[in-house]
N, C-alpha and C positions, 0 to 999 in steps of 0.2 A: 662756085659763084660766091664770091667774096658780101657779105652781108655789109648794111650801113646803117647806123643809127641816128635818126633824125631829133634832137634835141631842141625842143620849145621852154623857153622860161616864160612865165606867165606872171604878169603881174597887171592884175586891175586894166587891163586890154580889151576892148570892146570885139577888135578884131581878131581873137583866137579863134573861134570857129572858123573864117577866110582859110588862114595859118594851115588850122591841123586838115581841113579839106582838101589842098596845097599838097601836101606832105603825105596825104592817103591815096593820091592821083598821078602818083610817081610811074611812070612806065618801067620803072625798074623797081623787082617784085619782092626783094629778096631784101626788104627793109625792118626796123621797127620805130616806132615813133612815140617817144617819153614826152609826156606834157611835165615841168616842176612848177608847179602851182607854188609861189613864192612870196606865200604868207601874203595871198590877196583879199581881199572882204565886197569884190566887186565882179559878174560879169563869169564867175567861174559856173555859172550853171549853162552855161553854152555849151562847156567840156563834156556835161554827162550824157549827150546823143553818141559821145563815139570811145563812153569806157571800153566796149567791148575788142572795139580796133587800135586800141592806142593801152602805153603802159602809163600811170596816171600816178603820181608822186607829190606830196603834199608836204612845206616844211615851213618855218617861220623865215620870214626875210632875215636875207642873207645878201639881195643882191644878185647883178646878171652872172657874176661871178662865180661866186659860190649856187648859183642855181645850175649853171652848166654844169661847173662841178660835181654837184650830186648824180648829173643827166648821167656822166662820164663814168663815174664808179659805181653806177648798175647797169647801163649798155654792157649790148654781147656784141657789138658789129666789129668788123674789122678796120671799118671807117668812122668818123666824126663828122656830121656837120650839125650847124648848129642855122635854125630857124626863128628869128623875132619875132613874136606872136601877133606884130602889126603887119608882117611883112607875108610875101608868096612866094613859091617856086614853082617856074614854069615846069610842066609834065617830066620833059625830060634831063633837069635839072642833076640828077641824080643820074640815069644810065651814062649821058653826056662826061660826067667826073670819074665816075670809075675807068670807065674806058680809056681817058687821059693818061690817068694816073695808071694803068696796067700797063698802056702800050708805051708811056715815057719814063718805067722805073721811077717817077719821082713819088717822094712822099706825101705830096701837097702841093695842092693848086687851087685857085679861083679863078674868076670869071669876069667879065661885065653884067653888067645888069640896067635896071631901067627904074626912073621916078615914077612915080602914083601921084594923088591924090587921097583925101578921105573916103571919097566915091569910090576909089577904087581905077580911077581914069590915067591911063600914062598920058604923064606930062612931060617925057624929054626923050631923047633918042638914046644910043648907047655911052653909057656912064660906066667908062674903065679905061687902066692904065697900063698899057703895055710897053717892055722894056729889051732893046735890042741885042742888052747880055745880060750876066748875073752882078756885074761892075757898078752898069746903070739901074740895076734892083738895089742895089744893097747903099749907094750913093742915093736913092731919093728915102729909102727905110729909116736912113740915122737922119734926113729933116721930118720926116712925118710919116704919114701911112693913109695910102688912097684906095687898102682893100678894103670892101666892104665884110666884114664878117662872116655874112651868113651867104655870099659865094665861097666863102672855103671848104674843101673837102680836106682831111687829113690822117691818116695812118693813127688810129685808136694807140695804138702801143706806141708811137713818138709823143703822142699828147702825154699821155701817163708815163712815160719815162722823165718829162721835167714837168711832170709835179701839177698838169694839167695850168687852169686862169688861176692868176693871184688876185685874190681877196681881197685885199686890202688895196684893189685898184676899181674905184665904185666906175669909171668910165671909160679907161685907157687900156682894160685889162687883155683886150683883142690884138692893139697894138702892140704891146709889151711881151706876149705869146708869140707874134707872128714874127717877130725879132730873134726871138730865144730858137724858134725852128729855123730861122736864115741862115742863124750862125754858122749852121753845120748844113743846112739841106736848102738847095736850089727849087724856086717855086716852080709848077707850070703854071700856063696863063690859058687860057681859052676866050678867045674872042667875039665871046657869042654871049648875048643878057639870057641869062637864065634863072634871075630874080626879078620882082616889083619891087623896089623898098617904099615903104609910104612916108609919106611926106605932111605931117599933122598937127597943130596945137597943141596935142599934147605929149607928144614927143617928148625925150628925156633931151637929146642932145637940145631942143629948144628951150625949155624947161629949165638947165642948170648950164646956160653956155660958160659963165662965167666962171664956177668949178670945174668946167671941163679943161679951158685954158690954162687953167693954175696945173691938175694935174699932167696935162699935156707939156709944160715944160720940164717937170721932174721926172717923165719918163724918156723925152728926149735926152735930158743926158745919160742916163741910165744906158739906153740905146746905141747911143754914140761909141760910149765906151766898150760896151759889150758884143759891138759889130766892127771893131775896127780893126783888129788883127782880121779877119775875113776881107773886110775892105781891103787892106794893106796889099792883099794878098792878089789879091784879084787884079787890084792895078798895075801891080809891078806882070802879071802875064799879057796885060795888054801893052 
């Protein structure tokens, strides 16, 4: 039974306890679940009800980036996904992925999912992007990226083979990964919301739209260039 490591970065988040409650209610058993407390001064005494069920990692901000990071070079699983400490995963959020990912050889997949509220209340129906080959994945990848992150599940050893998030991407750095795995490995998709993402004030993507935009161009071309023999490839089989 292939093990899966649930990574929470925390930062000054009211909703981490939601989060790692989420993540301890997995119907699939054979998990463990790393909080990186990421040099927050807010909110982190929610964490101390479940040190004894969860592995709990403390470091100076570094970022969602380098906070996964840390998650990824102390995991034992065989899998990666990663959890935003605002966000949930429905119970079988996790049995649901592996199974995919056994029964279609691929090394990675995500999901749909669904919007929240600060209450907690879903506010929209199914929110995901499904593609009728890898032509039409990898043609909407080099304009932008409509996976949510923390629907991904992903093969531990393909993450750490390139080098895991870069750092030095404070907002893109999900996009920028899930590109570097297309190059070479075809997504699966599952059509089923097995996340809440919340939708909140004080949200990052709310927060810093305007830095996001800026970096969001400079990794689109990044992208472009580094998906496009894959591209090239693809088209001419069709």
């Amino acid at each position: 039974m292939k093990k899966v490591s649930i990574i929470i970065p925390f930062y000054n988040c009211e909703y981490i306890d939601v989060a790692i409650e989420s993540a301890l209610a997995q119907t699939y058993k054979n998990i463990e679940v790393i909080v990186i407390n990421d040099g927050s001064t807010l909110y982190a005494e929610k964490i101390k009800p479940y040190y004894g069920r969860i592995r709990y990692i403390e470091q100076g901000n570094k970022g969602t980036a380098g906070a996964l990071n840390t998650g990824i070079a102390s995991a034992t699983g065989d899998y990666f996904t990663w959890l935003s400490a605002d966000d949930l995963y429905l119970p079988n959020k996790v049995e649901r992925q592996v199974n995919d990912l056994e029964a279609s050889n691929r090394v990675i997949g995500y999901s749909s999912y669904v919007l929240m509220n600060e209450y907690g209340e879903v506010t929209s129906g199914s929110v995901g992007v499904s593609f009728p080959d890898r032509f039409a994945f990898l043609h909407h990848l080099r304009k932008g990226c409509a996976i949510n992150g923390c629907t991904v599940m992903v093969q531990m050893d393909v993450l750490r083979s390139l080098g895991g998030f870069d750092e030095t991407l404070r907002f893109t750095h999900d996009y920028d990964l899930w590109a570097r795995i297309a190059k070479d490995h075809a997504f699966s998709y599952i059509d089923e919301c097995l996340v809440q993402y919340r939708v909140h004030s004080e949200m990052g993507t709310q927060r810093h739209s305007e830095a996001i935009r800026t970096e969001l161009r400079q990794v689109k071309k990044k992208v472009r260039l580094l998906l496009q023999e894959a591209y090239l490839k693809e088209r001419m089989q069709l």
